[in-house]
KESEVEX-146018 format. One record per residue: z, y, x of N, C-alpha, C in turn. Coordinates in steps of 0.1 Angstrom, whole numbers, plus 2048, in hexadecimal, padded with zeros to 3 digits. Layout:
ZYXZYXZYX
...
! end
This chain:
56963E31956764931056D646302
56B6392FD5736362ED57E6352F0
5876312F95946332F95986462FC
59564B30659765930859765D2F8
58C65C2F15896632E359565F2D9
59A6542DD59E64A2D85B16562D3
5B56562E05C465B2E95BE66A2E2
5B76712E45B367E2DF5B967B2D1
5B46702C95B46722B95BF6752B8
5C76672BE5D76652BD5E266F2C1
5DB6792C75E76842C95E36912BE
5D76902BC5D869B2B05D869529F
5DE68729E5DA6802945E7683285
5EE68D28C5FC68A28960768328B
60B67F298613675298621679291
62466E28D63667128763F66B28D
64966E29365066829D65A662292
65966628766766327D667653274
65865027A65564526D64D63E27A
64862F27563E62427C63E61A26F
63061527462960E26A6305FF26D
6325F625C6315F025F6275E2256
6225D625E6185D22566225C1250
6225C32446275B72406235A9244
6295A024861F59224B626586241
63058E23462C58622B62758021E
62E57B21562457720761C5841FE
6245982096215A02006135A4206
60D59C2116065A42195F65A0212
5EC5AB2115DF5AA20B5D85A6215
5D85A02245CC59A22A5D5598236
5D958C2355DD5872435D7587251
5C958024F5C15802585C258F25D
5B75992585B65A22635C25AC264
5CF5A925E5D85B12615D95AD271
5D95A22745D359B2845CB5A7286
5BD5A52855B35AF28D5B65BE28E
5C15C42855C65CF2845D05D1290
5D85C72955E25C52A05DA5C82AA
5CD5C02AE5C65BC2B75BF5CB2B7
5BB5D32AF5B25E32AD5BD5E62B8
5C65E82B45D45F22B95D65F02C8
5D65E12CF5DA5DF2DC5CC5E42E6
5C05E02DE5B45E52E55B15F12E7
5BB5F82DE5BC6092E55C860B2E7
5CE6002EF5D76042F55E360C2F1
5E76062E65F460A2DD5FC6002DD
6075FC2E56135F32E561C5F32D1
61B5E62D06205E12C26295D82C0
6315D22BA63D5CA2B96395BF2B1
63A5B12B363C5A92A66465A72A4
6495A529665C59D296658596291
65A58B29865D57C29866457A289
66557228266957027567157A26F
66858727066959026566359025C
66759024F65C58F244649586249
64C57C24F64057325263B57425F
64357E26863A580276638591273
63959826D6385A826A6335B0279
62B5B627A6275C328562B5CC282
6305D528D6365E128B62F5E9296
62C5F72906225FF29D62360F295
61E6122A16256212A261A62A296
61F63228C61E63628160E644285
60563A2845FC64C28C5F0646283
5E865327F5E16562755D364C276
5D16472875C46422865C8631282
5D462B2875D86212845D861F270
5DA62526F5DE62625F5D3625257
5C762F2565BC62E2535B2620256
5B761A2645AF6102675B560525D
5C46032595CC5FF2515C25FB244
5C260A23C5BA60C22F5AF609233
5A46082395966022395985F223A
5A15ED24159E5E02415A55D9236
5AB5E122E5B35D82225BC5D6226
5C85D82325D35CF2335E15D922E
5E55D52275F35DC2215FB5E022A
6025E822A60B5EE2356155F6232
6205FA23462C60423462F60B23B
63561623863862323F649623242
64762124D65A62024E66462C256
67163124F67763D25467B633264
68363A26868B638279695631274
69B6352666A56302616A761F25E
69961C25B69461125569260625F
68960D26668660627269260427C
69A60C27D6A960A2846B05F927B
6AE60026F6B65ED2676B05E626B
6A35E226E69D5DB27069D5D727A
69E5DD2866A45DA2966AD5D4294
6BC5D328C6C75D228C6C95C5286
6C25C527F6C15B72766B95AA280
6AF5AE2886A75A52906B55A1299
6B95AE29D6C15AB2AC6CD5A02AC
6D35A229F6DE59629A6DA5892A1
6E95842AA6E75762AF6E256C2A4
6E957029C6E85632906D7561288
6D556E28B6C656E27C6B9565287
6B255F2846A955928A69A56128A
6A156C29268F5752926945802A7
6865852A56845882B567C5922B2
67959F2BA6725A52BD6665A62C7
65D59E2CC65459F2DA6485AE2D6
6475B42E363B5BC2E56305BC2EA
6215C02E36195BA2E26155C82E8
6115C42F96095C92FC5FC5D0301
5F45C63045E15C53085E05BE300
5D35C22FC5CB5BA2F25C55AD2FC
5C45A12FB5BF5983055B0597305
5A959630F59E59231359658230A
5945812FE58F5752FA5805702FB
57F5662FA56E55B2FC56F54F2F1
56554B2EE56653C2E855D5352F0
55B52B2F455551E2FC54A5192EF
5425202EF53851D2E152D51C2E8
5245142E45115122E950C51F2DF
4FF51F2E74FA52C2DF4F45272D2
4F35192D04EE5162C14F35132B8
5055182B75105162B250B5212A8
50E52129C51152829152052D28E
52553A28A52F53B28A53A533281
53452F27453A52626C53C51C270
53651327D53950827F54B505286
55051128755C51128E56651E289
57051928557A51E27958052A289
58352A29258853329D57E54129D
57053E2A156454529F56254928F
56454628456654E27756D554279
57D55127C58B560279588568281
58456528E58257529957957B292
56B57828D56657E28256758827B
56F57B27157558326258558C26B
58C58C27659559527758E5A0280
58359F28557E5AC28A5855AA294
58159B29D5865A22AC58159C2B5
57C5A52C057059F2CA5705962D3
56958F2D75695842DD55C57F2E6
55C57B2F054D57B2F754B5672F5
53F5652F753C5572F8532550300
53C549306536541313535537311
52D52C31752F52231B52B51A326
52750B326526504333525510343
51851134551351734B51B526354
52252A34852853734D53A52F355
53C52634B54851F35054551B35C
53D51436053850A36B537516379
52F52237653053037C53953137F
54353337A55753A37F553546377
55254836855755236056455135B
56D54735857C54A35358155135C
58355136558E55F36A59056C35E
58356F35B58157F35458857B346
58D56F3445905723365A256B330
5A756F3285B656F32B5B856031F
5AF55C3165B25583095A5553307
5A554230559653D3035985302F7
58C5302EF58D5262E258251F2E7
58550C2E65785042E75735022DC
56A5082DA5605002CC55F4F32C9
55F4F22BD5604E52BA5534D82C2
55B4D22D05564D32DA5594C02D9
54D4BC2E45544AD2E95514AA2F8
55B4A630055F4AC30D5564A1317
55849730B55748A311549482315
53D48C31052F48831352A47F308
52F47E2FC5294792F552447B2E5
5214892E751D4942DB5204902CD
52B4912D153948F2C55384842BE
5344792C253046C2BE52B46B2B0
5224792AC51C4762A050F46B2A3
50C4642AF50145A2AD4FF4522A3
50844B29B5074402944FF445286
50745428450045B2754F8466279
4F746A2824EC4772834E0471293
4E046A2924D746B2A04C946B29E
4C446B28F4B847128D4AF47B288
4C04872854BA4932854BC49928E
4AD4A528B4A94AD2974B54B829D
4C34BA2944CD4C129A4D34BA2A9
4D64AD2A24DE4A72AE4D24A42BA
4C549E2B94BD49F2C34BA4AB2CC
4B84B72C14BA4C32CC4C74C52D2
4D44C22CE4DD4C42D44DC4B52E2
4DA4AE2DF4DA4A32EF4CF4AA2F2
4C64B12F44B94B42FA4C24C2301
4C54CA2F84CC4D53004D74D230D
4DF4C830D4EC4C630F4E24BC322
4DC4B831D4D84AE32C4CE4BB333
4C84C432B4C04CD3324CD4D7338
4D54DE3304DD4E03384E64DD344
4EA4D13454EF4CB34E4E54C835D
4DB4C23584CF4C33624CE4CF36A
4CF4DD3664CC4EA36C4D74EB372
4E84E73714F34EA3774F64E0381
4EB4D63844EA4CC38F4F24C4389
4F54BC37D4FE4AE37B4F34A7373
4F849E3784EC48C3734EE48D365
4FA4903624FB48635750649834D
50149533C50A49C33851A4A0339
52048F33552E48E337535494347
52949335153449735F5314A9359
5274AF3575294C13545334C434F
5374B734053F4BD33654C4BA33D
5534B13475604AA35155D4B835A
5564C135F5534CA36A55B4D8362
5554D43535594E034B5644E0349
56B4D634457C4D134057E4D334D
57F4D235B5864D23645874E6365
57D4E836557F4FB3635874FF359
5894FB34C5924FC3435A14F7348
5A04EA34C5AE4EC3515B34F3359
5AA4F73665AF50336D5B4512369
5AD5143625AA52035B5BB521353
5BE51734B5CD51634B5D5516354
5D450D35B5E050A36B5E151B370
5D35233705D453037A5DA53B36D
5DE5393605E654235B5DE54334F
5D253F3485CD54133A5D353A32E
5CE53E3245D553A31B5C9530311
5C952730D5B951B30A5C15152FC
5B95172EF5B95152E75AB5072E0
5B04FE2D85A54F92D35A94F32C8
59F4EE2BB5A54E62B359D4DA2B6
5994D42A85924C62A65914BC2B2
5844BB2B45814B02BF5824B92CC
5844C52CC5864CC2D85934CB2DC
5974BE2DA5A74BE2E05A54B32E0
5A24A52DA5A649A2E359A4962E9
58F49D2E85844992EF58349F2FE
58E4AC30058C4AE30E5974AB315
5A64A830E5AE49B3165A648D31B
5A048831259447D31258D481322
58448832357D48832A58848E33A
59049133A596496344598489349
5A248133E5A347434359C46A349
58E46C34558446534A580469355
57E47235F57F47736C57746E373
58246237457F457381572448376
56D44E36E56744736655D44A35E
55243D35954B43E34D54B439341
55044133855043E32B54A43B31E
53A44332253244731D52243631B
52443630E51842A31050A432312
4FF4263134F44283154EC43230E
4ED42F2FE4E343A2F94EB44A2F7
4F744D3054FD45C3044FD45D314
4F745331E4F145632B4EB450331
4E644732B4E04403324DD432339
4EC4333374F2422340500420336
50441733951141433351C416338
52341333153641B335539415340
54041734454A40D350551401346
54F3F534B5573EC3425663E933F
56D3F234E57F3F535357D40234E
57840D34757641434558A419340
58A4133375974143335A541433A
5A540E3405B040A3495AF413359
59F41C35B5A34253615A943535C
5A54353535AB43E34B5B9447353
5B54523595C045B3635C946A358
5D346034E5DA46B3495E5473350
5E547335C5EA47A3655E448B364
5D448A35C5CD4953625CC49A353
5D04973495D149F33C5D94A733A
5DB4AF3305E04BB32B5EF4B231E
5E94AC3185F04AB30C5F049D309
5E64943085EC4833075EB47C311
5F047230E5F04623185F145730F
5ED44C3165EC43F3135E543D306
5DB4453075D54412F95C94392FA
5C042C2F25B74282F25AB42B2EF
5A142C2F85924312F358D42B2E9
5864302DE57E4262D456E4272DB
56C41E2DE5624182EA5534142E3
5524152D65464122CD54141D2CA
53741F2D052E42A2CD52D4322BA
52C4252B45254262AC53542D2A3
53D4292A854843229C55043F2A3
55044729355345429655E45629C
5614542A65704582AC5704562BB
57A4592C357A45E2D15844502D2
58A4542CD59B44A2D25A74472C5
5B14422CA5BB4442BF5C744E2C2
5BF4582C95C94662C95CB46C2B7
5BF46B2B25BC46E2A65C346A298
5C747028F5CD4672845CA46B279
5B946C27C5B247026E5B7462265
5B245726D5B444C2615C144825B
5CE4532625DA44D2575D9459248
5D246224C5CE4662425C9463236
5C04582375B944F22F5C244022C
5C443B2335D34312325DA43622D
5E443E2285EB4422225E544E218
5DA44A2175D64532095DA461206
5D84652115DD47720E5CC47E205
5D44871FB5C648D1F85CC4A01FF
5BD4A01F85C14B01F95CB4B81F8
5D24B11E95DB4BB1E35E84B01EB
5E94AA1F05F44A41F75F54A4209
5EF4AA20B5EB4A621E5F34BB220
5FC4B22246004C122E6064C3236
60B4CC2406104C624B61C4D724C
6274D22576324D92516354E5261
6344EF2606394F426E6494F6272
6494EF28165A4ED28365A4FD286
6684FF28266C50D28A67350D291
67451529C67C5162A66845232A9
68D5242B669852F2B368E53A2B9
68C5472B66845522B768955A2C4
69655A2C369D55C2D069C5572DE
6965472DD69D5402E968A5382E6
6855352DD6765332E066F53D2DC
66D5432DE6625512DC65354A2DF
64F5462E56405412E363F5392DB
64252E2DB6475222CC64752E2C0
6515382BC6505402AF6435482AE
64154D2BB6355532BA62354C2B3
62653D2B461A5362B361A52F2A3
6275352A062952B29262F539286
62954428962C54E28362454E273
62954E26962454A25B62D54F24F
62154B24462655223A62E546230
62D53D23663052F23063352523B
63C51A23863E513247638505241
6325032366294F822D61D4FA22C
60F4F42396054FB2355FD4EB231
5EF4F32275E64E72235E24E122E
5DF4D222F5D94CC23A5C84CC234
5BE4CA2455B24CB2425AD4C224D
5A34BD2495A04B12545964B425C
5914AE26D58C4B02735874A1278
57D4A228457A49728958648E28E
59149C29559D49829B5A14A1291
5AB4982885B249E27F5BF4A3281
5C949E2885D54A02905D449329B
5E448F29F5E748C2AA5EE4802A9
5EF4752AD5F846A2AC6054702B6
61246E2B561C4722B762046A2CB
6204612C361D4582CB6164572DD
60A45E2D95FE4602E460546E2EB
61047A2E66104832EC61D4852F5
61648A30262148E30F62F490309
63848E31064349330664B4A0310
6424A43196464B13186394BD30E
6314B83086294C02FD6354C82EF
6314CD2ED6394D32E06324D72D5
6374CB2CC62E4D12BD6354D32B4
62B4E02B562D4EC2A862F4E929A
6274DE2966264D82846204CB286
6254C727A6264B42776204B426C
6164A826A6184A325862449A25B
62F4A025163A49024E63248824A
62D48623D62A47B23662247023F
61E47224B61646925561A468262
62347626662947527362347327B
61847D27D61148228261449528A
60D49629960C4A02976014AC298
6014B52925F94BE2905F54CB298
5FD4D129F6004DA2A16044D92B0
6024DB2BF6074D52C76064E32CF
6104E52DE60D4F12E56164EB2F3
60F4F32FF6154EA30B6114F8316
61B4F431F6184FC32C6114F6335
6084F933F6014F534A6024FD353
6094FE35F60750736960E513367
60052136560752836260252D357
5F852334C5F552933F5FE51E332
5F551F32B5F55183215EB514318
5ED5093125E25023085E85012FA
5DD5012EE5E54FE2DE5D84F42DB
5DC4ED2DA5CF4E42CD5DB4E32C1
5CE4E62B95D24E62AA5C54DA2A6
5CB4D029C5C34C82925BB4CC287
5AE4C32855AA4CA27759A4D4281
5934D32775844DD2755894E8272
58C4ED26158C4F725A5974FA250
5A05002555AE50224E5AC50423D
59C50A23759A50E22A591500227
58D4FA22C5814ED2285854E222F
5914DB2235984CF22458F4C3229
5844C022657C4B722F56D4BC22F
56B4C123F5614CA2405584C2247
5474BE2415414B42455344BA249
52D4B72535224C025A5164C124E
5114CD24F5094D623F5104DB23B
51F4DA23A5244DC22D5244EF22E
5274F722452450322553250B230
53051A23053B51F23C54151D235
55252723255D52923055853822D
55B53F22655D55122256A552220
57155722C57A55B230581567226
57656B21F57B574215580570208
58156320B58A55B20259255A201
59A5592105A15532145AC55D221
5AC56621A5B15752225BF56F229
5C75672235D55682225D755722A
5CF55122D5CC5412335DA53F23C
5E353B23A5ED5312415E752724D
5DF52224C5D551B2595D2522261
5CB52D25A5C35382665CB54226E
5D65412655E254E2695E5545278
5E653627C5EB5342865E5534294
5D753628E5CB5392965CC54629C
5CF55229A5D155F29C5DD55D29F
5E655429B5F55562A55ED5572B5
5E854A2B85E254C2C55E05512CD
5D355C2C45C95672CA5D65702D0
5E25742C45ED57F2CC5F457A2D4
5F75702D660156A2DE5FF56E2EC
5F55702F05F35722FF5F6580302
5F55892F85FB59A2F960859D2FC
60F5932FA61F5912FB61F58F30A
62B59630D62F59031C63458031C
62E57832462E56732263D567323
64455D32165055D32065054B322
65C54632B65B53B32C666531323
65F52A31B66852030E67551E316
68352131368B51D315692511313
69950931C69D4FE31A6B24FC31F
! end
């Protein structure tokens, strides 16, 4: 019925065949973010839209009709009225062999989820703020429904800031005597119990193995922080126990390491487990600590996005679409990526030079794809549990977050395979 109502408006709305909107994506534009959720309005009723690829920052272009427009003015996002004439240069200027920009069309709005527990707060995870703050819907599942066979129904999924590996994010050493983290291991083994597994870590290995399927059969799986080397971690762990005593019960496997199957990951290999409970970290996938070894602060930690040809990589341009190719760095459990540890058929999107590191990574599986991005909170350079949300209405125009919502649209596009 809301769509029928919907097509009703749009034909008596005035359309003008002579003009189309277009939405700036860059330094002129008043809210980056939900100029996103404005894209996302438009595909959900089924209105086909264009991005141009390094036009003025990633720019949308969509067809000039009265309800789009108004939805425009309520949500703050600046926009232009363009003749046939205009928009013809504009075609013409994209189409040139030489200029480094592309046209793709953005057709269905995609099906999205986030992999969140129901005692997740939306602040606790910078993906769950922007869908938010851009006004675009999302359903949320986790264990349980995964473990069921619910991914089919959904096209586009974010892991919350997640740990794959059964060891509830190895805050034991500093939090294991408040009552958050207790209710979370009291939740996490009660759940597991009810889905018939002994032990947490094999649910959360049951879950990563659904996630990786869920790629292989054509989805598209996004995560940042510890949601990225913690569920290569645990994939890899498969044929093993990793996990000490006080996170199940018994202790690790002593060859634990050396069974390690990176045959069965997404994105690293050969990397070493950090095997002590008591410290914060998974592995040396991680390069929080060259962060601190080389003394980066706030106002110096940033990381650079490569560009690529818009013609001949269209998903690569599509994922690195920005108003700046220099964004602030921000730290996470897993802050970025040692270079080193990654597949070298992975492809990454952005680097910090100054540490040579990477940041930004994106890979094919089958017949989907995966992005881990580094870092908690693109606006909260070191974000430490209590600390307050992010108000996104701060932060309208965010370079971090903009690459988060590259994501969400990516999947609207007809997939296109990276050329080599």
């Amino acid at each position: 019925m809301l769509r029928i109502i919907f097509f009703f408006f749009l034909l008596t709305s005035g359309i003008s065949r002579a003009t189309q909107i277009l939405v700036p994506m860059d330094e002129s534009q008043n809210n980056h973010l939900k100029a996103y959720g404005i894209a996302f309005w438009t595909l959900e009723n089924e209105v086909v839209i264009e991005w141009l690829l390094n036009y003025r920052g990633g720019s949308f272009l969509m067809p000039h009709l009265r309800s789009i427009e108004e939805e425009l003015i309520i949500r703050g996002v600046k926009y232009e009225i363009l003749a046939d004439g205009q928009v013809n240069s504009i075609r013409s200027q994209i189409s040139n062999p030489e200029v480094n920009m592309e046209i793709v069309q953005l057709e269905k709005a995609p099906k999205v989820a986030v992999y969140t527990p129901g005692t997740a707060q939306p602040w606790d995870d910078a993906v769950t703020m922007v869908l938010e703050y851009a006004e675009i819907p999302y359903d949320k599942i986790y264990d349980s429904a995964i473990v069921m066979g619910v991914l089919p129904k959904y096209d586009w999924l974010h892991l919350h800031h997640e740990d794959f590996t059964g060891q509830y994010g190895k805050f034991y050493s500093a939090y294991r005597g408040y009552p958050w983290y207790q209710q979370q291991v009291k939740d996490a083994e009660a759940s597991a119990k009810m889905l018939g597994f002994a032990k947490v870590s094999e649910l959360k290995l049951a879950v990563a193995t659904n996630l990786k399927n869920f790629v292989i059969g054509g989805g598209f799986l996004f995560t940042m922080c510890s949601g990225t080397d913690s569920f290569d971690i645990g994939l890899a762990a498969h044929n093993t126990d990793i996990c000490e005593q006080m996170f199940d019960g018994d202790g690790s496997d002593p060859k634990c390491q050396e069974k390690l199957d990176f045959e069965n990951t997404l994105a690293f290999e050969d990397f070493k487990l950090e095997r002590d409970p008591m410290v914060y970290e998974y592995s040396n996938i991680d390069g929080t600590d060259l962060h601190k070894t080389n003394r980066l602060t706030e106002n110096t930690d940033k990381f650079t996005l490569f560009e690529f040809s818009a013609k001949w990589d269209v998903v690569p341009t599509m994922l690195t679409q920005c108003h700046t190719d220099v964004i602030d760095g921000f730290m996470g459990q897993t802050t970025d990526f040692r270079k080193d540890l990654i597949k070298p058929n992975v492809l990454i999107l952005g680097e910090n030079k100054l540490i040579g590191t990477a940041r930004y990574i994106h890979g094919e599986f089958g017949q989907g794809t995966w992005t881990f991005y580094g870092g908690h909170d693109p606006e909260d350079y070191e974000h430490r549990v209590g600390d307050p949300h992010t108000d996104l209405n701060l932060h309208p125009n965010s370079p971090g977050y903009r690459l988060i919502l590259n994501n969400i649209l990516f999947p609207a596009a007809k997939k296109k395979k990276r050329k080599t």
